[in-house]
C-alpha positions in Angstrom: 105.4 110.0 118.3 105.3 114.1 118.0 108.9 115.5 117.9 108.8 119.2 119.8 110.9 122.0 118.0 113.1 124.2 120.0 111.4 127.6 120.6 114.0 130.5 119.7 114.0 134.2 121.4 110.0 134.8 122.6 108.7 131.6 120.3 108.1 128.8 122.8 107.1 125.1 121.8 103.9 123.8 123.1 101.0 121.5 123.0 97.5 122.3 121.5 94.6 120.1 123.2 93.1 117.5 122.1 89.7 116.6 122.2 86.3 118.5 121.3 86.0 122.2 119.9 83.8 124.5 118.8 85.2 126.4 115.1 84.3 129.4 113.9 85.5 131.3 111.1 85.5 135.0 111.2 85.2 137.7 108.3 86.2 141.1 109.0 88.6 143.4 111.1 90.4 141.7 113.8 88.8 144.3 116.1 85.5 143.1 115.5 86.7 139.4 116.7 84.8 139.6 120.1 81.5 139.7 118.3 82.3 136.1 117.4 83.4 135.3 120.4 80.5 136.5 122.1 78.2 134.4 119.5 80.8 131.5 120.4 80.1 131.5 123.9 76.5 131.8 123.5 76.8 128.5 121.3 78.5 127.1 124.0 76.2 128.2 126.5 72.9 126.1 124.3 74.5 123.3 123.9 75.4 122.9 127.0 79.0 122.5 126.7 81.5 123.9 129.1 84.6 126.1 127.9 87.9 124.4 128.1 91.4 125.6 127.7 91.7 128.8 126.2 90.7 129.6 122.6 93.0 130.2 119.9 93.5 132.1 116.7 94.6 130.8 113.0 94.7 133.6 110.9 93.6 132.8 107.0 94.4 135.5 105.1 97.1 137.8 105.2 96.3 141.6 105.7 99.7 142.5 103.2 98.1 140.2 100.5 94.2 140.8 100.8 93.8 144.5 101.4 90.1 144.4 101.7 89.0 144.4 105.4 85.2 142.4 104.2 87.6 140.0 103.4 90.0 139.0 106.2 89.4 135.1 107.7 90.5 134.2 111.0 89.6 130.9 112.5 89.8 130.6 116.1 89.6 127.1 117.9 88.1 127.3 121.7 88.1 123.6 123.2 85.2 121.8 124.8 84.0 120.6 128.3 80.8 118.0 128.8 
């Protein structure tokens, strides 16, 4: 049974989706993130899936602790439709 925490000032509690999603992990500056997007959808697109709630973001690296932009990681999570 999942326990949900008590959000506190702007942080509120919530559910993630489950089900089917397409991953992809991204290297580079955050403002370059809509390239992979747009590569995502296109994926999307030829397989012939539809888009489903909207994506999200997990970032990997910290931009304090790895200085070099080349190597910044985000994930980002965008759930499925048949």
């Amino acid at each position: 049974m999942a326990v949900t925490a008590p959000g506190q000032d702007d942080v509120e509690a919530g559910e993630l989706p489950g089900g089917p999603a397409a991953v992809a992990i991204h290297g580079g500056a955050y403002d370059q993130l809509g390239d992979t997007y747009a590569a995502m959808e296109r994926w999307i697109e030829a397989n012939r899936f539809g888009r489903g709630s909207a994506p999200w973001e997990s970032y990997v690296t910290d931009p304090a602790e790895v200085l070099d932009v080349k190597d910044w990681r985000t994930e980002i999570y965008w759930p499925l439709e048949r």
